[in-house]
ZATISE-268018 format. One record per residue: residue in one letter; y, z, x of N, C-alpha, C, O, CB in turn; residue number from 1. Coordinates in steps of 0.001 Angstrom, whole numbers, plus 524288, in hexadecimal, padded with zeros to 5 digits. Glycine has a CB too. Example, Ala and Ser with C-alpha at 12.3 -4.5 7.8 and 13.67 -1.06 7.14 Angstrom:
// ZATISE-268018
('a', (7E9C6, 81E78, 83386), (7EE6C, 81E78, 8300C), (7F31C, 81E78, 83390), (7F309, 82111, 8379C), (7EE87, 82356, 82C2C), 1)
('s', (7F736, 81BA8, 83232), (7FBDC, 81BE4, 83566), (8001E, 81EBE, 83264), (80472, 81F67, 83461), (7FDAA, 8165D, 83704), 2)
***
This chain:
// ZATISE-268018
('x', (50DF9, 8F082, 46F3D), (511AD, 8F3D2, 471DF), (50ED6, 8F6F9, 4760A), (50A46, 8F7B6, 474B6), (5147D, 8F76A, 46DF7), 1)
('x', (50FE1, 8F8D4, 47A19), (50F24, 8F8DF, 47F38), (50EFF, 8FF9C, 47EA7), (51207, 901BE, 47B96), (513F2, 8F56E, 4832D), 2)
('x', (50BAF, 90259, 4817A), (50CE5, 906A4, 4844E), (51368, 90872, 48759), (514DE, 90640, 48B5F), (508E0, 905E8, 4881C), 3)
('x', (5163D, 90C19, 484FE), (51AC3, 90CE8, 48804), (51A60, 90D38, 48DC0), (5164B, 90F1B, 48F74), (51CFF, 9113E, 4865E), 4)
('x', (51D19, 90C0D, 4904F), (51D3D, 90E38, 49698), (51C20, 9147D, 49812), (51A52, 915B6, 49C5C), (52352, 90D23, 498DF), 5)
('x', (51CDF, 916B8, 495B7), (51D78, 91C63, 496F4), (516AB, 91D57, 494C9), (5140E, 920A8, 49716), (5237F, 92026, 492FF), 6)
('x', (51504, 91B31, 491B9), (51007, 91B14, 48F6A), (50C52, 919C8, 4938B), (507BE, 91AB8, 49269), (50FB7, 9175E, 48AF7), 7)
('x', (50D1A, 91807, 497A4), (50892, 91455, 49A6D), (50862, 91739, 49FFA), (50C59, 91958, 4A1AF), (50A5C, 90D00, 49B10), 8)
('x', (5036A, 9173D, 4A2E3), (502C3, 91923, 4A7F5), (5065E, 91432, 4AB2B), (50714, 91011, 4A8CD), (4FBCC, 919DA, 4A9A5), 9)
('x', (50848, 914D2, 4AFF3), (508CB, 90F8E, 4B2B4), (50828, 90FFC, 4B6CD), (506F9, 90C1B, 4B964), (50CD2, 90CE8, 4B284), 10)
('x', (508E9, 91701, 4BA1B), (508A5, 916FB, 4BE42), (50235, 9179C, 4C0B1), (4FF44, 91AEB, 4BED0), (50C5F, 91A85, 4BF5A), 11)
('x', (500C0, 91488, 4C46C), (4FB02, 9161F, 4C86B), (4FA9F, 91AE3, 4C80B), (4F6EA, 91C94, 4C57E), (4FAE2, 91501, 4CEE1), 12)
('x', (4FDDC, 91E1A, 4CA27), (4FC61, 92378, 4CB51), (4FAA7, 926AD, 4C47E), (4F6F1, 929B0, 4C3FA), (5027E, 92699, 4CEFE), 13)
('x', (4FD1E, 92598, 4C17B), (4FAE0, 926AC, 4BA3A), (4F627, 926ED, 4BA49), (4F37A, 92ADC, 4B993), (4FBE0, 92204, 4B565), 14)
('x', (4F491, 9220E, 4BB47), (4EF64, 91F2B, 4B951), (4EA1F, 92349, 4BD8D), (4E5BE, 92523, 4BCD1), (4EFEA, 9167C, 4BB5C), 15)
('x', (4EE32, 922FB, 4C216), (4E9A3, 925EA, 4C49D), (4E81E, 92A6A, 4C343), (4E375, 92B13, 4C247), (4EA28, 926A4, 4C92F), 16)
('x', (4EC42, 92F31, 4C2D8), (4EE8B, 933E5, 4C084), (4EA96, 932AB, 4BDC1), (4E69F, 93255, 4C075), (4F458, 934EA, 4BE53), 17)
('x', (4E9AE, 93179, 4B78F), (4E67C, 930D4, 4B2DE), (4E079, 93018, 4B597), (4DDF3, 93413, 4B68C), (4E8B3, 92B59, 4AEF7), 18)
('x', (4DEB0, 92BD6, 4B694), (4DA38, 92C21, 4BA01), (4D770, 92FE9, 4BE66), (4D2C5, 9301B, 4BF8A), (4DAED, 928BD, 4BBFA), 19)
('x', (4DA9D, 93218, 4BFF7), (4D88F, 93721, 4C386), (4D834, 93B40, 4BFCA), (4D5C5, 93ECF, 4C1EC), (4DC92, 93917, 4C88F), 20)
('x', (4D9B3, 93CBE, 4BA57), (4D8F7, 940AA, 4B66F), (4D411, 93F7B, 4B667), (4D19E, 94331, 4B83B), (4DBE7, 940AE, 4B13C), 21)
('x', (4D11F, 93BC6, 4B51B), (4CA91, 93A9D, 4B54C), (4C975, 93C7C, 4AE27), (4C554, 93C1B, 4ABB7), (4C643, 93FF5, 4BB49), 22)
('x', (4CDB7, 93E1E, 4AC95), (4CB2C, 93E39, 4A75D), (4CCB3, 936E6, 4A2E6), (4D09B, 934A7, 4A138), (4CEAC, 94520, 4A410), 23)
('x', (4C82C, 93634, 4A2E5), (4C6DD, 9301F, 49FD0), (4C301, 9300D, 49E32), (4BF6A, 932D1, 49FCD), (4C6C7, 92B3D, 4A26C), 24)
('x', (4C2AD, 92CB9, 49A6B), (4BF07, 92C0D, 49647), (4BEDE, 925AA, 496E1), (4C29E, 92300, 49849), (4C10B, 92EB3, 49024), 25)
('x', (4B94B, 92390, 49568), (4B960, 91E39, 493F0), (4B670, 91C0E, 49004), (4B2EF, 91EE2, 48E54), (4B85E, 91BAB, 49797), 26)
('x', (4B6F1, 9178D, 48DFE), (4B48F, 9153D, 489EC), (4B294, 90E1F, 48CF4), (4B333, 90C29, 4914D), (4B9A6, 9157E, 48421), 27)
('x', (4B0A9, 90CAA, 4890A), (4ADC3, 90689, 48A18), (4B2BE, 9024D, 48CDF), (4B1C2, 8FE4B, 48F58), (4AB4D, 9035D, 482CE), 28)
('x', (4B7ED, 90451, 48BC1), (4BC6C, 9017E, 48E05), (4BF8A, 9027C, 48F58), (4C18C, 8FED1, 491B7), (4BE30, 8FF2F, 48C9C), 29)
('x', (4C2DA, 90771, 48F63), (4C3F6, 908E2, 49275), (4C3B7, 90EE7, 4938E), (4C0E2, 911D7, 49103), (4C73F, 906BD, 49290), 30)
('x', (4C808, 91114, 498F4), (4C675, 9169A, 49D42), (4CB92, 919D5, 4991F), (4CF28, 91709, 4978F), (4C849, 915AE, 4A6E9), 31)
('x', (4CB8E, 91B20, 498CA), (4D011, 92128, 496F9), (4D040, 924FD, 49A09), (4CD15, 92896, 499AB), (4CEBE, 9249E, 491E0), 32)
('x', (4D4A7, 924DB, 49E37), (4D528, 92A8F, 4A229), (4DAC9, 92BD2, 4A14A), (4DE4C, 9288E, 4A1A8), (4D3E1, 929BD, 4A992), 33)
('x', (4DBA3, 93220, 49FC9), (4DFC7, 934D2, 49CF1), (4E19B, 9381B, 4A206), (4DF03, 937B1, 4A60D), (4DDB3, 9387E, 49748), 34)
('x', (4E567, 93AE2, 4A1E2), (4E884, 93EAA, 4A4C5), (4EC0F, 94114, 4A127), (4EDFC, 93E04, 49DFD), (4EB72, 93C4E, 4A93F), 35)
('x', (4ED65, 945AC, 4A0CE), (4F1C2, 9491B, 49DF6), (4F708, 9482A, 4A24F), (4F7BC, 94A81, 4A673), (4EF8E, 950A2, 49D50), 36)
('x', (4F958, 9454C, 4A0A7), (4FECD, 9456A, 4A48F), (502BF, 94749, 4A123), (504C2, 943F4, 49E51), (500EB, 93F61, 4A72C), 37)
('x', (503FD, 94AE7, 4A0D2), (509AA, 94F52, 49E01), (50F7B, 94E65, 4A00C), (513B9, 94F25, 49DEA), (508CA, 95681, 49FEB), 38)
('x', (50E06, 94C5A, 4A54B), (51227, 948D7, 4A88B), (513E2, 94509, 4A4FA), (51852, 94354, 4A5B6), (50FD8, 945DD, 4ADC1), 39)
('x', (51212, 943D2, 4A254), (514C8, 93CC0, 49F26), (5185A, 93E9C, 49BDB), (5178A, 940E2, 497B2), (51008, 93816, 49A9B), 40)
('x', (51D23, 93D61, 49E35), (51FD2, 93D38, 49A05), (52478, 937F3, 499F2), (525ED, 9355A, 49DB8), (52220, 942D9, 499AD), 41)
('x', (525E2, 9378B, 49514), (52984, 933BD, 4929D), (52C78, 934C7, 4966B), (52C93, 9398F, 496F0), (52BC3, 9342A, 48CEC), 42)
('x', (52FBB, 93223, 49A50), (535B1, 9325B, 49CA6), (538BF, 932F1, 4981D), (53BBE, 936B0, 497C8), (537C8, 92D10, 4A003), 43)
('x', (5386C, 9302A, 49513), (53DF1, 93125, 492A9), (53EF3, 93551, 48F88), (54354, 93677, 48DE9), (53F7D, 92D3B, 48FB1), 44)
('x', (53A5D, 937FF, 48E7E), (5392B, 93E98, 48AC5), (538D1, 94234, 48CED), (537E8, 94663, 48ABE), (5348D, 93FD1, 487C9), 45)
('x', (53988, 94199, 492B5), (53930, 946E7, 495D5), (53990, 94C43, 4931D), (5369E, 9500F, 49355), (53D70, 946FC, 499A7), 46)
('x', (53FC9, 94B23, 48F77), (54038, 950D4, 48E4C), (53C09, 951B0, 489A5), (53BB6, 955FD, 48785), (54688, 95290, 48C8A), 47)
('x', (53984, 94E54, 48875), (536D6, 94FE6, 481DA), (530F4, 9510F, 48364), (52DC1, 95273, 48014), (536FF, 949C1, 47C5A), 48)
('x', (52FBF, 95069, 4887D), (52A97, 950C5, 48B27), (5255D, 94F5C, 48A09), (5211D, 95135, 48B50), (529FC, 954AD, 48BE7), 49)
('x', (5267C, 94C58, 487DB), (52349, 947FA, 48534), (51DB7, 94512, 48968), (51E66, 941A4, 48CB5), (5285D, 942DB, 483AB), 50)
('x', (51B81, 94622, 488D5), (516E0, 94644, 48BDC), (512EB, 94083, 488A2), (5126C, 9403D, 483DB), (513DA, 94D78, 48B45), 51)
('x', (51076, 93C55, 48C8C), (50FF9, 93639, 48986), (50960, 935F8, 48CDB), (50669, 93849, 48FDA), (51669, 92FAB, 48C00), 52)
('x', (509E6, 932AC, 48A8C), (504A7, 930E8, 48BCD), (50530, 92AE2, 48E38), (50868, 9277B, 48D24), (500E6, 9312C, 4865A), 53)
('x', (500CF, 92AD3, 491EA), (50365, 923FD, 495DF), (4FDB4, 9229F, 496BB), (4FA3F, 925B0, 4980E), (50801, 92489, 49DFC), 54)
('x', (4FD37, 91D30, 495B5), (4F897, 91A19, 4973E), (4F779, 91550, 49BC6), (4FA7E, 911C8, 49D05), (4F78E, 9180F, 492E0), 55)
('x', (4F38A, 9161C, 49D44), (4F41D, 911FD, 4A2A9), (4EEBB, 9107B, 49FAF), (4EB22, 91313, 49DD5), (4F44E, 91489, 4AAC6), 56)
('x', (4F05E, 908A8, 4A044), (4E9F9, 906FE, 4A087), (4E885, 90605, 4A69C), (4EB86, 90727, 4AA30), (4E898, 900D3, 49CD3), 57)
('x', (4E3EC, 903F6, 4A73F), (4E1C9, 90116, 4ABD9), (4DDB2, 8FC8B, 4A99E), (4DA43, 8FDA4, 4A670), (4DEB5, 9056C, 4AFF9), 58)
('x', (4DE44, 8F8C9, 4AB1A), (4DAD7, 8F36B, 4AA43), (4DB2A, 8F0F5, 4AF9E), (4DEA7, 8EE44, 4B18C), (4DD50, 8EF01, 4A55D), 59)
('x', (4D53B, 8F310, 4B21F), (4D350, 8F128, 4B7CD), (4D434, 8EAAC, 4B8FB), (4D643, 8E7DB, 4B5AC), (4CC96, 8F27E, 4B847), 60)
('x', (4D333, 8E990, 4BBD3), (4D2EA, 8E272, 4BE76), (4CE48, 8E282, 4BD4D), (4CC8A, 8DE7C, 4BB52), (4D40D, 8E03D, 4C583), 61)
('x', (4CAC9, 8E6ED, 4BE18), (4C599, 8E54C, 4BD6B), (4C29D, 8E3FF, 4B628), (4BE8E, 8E1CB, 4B4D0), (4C2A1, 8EA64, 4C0AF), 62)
('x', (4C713, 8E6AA, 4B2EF), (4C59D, 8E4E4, 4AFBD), (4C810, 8DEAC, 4AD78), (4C57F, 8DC4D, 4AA2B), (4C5D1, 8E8E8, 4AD26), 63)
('x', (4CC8A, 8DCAC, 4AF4D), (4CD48, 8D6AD, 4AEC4), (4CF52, 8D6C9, 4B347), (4D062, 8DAAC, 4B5E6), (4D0A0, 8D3DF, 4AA30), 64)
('x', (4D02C, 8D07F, 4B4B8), (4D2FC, 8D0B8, 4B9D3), (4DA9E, 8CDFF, 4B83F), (4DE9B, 8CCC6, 4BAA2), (4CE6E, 8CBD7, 4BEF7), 65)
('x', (4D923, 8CE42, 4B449), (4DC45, 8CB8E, 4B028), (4DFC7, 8D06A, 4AEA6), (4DF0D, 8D46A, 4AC15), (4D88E, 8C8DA, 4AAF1), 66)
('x', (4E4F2, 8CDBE, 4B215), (4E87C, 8D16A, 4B067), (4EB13, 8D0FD, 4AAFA), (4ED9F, 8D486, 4A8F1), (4EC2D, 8D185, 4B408), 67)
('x', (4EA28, 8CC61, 4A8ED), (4EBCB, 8CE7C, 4A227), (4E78F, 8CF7F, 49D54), (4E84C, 8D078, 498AD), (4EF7F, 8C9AD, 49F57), 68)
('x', (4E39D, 8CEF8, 49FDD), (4E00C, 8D20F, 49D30), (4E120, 8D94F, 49E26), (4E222, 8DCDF, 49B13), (4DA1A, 8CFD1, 49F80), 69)
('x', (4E052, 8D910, 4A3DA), (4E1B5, 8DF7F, 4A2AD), (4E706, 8E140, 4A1CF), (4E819, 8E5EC, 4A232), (4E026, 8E2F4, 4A737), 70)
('x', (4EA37, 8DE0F, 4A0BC), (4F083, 8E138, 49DBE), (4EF6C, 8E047, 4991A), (4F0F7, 8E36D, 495D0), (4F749, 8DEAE, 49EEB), 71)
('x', (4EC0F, 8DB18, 4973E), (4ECA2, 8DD31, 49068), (4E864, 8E2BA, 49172), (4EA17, 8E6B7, 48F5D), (4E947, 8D729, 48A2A), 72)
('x', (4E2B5, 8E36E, 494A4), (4E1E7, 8E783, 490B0), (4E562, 8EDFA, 49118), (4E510, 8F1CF, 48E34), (4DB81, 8E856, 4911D), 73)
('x', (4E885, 8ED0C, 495D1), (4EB7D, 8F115, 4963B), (4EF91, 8F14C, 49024), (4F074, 8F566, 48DCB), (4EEA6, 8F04E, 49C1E), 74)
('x', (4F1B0, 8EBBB, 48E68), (4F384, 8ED88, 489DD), (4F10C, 8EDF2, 48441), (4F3AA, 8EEDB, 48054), (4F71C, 8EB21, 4898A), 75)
('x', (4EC28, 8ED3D, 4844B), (4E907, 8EDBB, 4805B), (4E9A0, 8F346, 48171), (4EC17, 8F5CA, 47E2B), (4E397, 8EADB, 48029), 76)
('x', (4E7D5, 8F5AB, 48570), (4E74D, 8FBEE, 4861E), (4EB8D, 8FE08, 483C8), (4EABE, 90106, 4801B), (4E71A, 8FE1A, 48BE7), 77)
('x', (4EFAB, 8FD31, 48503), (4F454, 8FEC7, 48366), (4F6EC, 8FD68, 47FCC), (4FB8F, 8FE4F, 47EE7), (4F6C2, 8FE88, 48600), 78)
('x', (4F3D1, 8FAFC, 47D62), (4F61F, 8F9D5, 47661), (4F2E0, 8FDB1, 4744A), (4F54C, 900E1, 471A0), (4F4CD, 8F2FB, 472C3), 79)
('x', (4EBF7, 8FECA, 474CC), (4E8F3, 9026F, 4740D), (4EA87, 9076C, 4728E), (4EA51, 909C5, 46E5D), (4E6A4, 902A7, 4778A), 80)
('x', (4EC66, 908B5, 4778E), (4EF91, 90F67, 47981), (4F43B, 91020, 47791), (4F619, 9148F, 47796), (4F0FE, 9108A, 47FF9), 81)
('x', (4F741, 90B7A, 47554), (4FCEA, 90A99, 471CA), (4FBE0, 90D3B, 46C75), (4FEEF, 91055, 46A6D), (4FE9A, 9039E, 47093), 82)
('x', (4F61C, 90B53, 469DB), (4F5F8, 90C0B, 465D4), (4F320, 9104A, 46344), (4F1FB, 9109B, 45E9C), (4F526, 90880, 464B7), 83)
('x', (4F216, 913BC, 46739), (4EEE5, 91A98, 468DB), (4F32B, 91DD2, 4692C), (4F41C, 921DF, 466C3), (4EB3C, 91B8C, 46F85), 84)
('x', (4F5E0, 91B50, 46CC2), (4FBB5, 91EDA, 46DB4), (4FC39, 92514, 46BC9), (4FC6D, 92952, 46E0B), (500A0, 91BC2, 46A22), 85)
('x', (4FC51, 92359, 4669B), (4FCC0, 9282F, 463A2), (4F8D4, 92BD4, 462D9), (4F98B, 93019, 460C0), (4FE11, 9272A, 45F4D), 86)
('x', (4F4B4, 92A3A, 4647F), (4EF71, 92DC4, 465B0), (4EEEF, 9308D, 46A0A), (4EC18, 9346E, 46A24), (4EAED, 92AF2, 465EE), 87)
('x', (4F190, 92EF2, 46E12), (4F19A, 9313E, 47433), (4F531, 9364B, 475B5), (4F9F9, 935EF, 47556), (4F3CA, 92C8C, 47810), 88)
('x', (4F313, 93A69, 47732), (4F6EF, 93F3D, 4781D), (4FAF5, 93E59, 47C8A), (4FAA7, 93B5B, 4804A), (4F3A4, 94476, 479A8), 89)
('x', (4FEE9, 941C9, 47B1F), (50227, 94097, 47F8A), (5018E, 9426D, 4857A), (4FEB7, 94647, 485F2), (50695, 94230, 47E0E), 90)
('x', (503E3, 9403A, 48A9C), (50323, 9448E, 48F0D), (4FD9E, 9432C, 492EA), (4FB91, 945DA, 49657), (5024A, 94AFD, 48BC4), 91)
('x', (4FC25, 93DAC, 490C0), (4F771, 93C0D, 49458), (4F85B, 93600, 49802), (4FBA8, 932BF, 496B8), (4F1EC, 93B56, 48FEF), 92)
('x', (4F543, 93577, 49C05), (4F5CE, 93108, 49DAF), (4F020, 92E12, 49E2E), (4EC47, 92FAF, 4A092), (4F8C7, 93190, 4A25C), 93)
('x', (4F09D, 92997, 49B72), (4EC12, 92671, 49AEF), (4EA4D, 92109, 49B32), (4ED0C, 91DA1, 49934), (4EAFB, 92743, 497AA), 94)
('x', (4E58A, 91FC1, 49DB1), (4E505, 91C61, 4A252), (4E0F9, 91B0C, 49EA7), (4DEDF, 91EC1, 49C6C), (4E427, 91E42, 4A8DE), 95)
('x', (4DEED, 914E3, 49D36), (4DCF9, 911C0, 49ADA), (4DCE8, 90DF3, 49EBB), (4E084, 90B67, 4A0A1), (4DF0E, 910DF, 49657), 96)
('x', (4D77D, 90DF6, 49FC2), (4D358, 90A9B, 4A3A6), (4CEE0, 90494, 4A1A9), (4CA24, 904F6, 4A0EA), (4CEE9, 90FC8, 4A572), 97)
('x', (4D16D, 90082, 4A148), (4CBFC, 8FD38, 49D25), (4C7BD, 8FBA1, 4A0D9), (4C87A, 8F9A7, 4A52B), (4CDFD, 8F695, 49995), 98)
('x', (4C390, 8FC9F, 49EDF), (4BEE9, 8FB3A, 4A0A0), (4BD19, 8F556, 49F56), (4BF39, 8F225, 49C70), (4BB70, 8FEFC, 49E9C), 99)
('x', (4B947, 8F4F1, 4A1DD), (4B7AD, 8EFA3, 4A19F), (4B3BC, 8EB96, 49DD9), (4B1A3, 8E74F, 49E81), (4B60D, 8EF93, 4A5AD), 100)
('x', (4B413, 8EFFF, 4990E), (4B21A, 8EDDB, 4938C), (4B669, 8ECAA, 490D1), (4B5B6, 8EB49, 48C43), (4AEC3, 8F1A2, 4902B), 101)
('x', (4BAB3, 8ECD8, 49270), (4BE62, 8EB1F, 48EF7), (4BFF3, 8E6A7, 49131), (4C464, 8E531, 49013), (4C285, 8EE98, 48DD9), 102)
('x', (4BD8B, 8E433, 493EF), (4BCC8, 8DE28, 492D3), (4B8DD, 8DB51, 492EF), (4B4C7, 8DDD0, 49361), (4BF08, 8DB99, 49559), 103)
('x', (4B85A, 8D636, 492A9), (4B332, 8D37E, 4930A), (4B4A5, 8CE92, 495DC), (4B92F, 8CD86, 4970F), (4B059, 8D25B, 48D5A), 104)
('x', (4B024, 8CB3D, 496FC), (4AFFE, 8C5E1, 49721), (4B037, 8C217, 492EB), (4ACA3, 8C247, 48FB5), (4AC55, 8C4FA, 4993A), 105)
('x', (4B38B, 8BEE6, 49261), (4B35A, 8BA53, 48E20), (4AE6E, 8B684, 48FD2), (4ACFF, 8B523, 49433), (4B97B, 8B69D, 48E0A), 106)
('x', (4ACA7, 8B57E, 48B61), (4A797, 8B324, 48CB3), (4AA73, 8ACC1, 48D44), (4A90A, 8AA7C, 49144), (4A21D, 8B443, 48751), 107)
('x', (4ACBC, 8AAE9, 48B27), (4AEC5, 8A72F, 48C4A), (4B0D3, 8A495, 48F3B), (4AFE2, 89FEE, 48FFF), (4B003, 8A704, 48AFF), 108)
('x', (4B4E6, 8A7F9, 491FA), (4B873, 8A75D, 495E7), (4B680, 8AA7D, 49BD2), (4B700, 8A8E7, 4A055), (4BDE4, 8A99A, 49375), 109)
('x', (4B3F1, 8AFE2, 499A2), (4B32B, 8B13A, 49E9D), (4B7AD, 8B599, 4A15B), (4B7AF, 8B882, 4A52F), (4B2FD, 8ABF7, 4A15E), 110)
('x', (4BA53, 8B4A4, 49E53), (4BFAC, 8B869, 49F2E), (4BF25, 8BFBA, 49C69), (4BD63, 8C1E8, 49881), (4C57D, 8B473, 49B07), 111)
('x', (4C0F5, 8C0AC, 49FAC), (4C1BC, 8C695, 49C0F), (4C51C, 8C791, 49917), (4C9C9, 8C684, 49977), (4C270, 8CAE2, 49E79), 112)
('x', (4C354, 8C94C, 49677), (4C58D, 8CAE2, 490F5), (4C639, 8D139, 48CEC), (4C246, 8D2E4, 48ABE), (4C231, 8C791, 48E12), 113)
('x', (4CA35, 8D379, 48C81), (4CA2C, 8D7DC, 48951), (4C6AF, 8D735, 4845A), (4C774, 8D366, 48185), (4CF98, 8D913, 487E8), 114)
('x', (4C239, 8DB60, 482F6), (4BEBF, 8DBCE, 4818C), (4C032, 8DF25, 47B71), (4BEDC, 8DDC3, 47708), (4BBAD, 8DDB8, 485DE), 115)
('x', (4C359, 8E3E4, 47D03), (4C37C, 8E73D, 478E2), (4C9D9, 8E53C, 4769D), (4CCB9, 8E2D7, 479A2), (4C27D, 8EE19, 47AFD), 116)
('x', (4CAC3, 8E5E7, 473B5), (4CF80, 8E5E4, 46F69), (4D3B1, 8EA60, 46F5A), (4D25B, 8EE48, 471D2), (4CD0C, 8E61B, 469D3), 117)
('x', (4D812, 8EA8A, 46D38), (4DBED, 8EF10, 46AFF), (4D8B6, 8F352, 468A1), (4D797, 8F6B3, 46BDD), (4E00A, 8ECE7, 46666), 118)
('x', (4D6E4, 8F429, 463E5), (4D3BA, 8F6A8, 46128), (4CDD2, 8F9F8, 46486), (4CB9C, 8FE18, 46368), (4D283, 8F248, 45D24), 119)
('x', (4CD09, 8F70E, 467BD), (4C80C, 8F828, 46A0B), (4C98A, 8FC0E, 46EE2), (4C74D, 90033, 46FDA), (4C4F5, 8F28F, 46BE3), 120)
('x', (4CE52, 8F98F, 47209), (4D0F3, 8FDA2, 474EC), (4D394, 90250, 472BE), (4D212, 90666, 474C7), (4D45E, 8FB6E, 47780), 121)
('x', (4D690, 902BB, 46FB2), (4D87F, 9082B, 46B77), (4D415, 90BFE, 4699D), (4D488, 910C7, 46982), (4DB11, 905E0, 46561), 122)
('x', (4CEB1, 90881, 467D1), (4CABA, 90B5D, 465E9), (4C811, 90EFA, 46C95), (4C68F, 91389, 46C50), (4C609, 90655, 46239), 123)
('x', (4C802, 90C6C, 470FB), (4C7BD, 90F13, 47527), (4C9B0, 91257, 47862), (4C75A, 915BF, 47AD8), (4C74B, 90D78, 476AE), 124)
('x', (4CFEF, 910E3, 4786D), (4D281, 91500, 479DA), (4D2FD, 91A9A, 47784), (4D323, 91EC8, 479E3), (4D654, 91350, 47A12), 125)
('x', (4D339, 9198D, 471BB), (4D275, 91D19, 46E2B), (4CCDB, 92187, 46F9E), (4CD3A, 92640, 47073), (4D1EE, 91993, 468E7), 126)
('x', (4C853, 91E96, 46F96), (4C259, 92196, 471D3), (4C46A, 923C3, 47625), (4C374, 92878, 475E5), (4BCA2, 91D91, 473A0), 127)
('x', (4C753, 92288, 47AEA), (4C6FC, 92466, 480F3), (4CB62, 928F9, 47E64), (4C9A4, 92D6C, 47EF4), (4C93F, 91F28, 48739), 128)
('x', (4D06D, 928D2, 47BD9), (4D31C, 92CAD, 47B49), (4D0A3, 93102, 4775A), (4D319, 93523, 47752), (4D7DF, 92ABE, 479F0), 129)
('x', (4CCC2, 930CF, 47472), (4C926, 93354, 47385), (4C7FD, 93681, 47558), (4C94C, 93B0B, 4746F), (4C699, 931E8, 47349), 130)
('x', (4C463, 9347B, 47955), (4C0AC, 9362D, 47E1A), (4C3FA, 939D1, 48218), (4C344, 93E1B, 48426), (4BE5C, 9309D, 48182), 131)
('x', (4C681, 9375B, 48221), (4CB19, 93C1A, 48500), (4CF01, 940BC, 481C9), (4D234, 943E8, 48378), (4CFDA, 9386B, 487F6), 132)
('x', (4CD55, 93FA2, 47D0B), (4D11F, 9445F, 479C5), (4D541, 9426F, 47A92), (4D813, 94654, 47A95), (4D16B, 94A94, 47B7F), 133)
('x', (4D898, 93E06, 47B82), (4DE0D, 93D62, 47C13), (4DEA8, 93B78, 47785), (4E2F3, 9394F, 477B9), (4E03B, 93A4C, 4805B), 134)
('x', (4DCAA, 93AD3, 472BE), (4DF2E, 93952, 46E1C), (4E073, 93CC7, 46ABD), (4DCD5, 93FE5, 46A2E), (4DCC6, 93636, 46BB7), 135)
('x', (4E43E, 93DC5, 467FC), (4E78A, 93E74, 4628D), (4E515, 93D82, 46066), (4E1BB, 93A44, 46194), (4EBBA, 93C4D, 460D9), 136)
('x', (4E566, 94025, 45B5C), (4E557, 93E4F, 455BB), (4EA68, 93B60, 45452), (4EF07, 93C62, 4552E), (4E4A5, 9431F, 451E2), 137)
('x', (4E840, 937DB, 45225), (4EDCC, 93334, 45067), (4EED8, 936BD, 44B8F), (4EBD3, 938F0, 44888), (4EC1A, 92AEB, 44E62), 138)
('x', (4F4FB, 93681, 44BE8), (4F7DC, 93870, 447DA), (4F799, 93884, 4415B), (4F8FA, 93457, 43F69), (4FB76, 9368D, 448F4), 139)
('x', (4F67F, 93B6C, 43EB5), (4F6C7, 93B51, 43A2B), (4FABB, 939D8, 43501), (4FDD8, 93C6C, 43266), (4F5B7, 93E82, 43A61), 140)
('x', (4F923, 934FA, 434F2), (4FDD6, 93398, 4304A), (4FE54, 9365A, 42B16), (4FAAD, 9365C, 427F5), (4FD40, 92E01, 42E6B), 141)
('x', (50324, 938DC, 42A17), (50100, 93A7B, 42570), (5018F, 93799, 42040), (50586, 93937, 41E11), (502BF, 93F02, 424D0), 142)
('x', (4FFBD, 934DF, 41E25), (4FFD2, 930E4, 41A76), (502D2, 9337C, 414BC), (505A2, 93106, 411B5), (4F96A, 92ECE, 419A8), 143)
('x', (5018C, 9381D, 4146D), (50338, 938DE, 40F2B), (509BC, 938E7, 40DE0), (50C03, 93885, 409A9), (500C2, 93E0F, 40D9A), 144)
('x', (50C1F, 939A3, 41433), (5121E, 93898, 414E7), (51417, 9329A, 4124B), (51802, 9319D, 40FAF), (5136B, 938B2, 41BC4), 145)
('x', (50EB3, 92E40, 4148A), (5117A, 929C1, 41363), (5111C, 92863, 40D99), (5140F, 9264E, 40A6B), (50F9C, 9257C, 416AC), 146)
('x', (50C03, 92A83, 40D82), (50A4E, 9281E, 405A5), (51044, 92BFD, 403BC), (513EB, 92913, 404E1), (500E5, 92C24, 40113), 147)
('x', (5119C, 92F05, 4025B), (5167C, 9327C, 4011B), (51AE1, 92E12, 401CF), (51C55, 92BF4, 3FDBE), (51757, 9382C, 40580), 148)
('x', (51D2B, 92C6F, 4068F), (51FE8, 9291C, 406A2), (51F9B, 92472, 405EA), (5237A, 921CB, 406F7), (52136, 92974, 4091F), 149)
('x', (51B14, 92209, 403F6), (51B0F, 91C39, 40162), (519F4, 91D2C, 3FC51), (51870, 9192E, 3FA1B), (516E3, 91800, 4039F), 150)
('x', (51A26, 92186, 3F929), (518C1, 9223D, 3F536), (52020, 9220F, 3F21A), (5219F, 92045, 3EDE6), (5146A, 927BB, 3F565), 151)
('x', (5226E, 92423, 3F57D), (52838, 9236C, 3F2BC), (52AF6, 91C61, 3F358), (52F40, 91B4B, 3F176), (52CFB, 9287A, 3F6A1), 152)
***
């Protein structure tokens, strides 16, 4: 399942906006550059003022020239950031950049190839939202509610 629309950067001028903040962090694969935009809000919640959080990737030509190599890893990214979701504060706009260890050469073929995995990207995004203090504590289940109710 996909990032909502309202979830995602789309416009040029966003992406730039976020990048001229100059605050980013990086790791072995990819760039993390944040902006506080308080501006975002849900259209359809206006009145509830609901303030969201929106993500833009970027996957250069220079890292494949292969345009479906770089839309899957745009949706690897965004299955990644799907499944953080709930870790991310609200009211920011954020720009996810892949670098050029996140692929390789096939020794075989010669072709490029995505290098890192689902798991390997989540475990990174996770470090860069770290690094930037943009993570939550994931929510606390309280378990003793459920043992109570499977106990009847």
């Amino acid at each position: 399942m996909a990032l909502r629309r309202a979830q995602r950067l789309r416009k040029n001028g966003d992406f730039q906006r976020v990048r001229q903040q100059r605050q980013s962090v990086s790791s072995r694969l990819l760039i993390l550059a944040w902006s506080p935009h308080p501006e975002s809000r849900l259209e359809s919640d206006l009145e509830s003022n609901v303030a969201i959080t929106r993500v833009g990737f970027v996957v250069s030509k220079r890292i494949s020239k292969n345009a479906t190599t770089r839309n899957t890893i745009k949706r690897l990214l965004s299955e990644a950031v799907r499944s953080l979701w709930h870790e991310i504060p609200p009211g920011y706009d954020l720009v996810l950049t892949a670098r050029h260890q996140l692929v390789g050469t096939d020794a075989r073929t010669g072709k490029r190839v995505i290098v890192a995995d689902l798991s390997t990207l989540k475990q990174d995004i996770r470090l860069l939202l770290r690094r930037a203090q943009l993570l939550v504590p994931a929510p606390v289940v309280d378990d003793t509610r459920l043992s109570a109710s499977q106990e009847t």
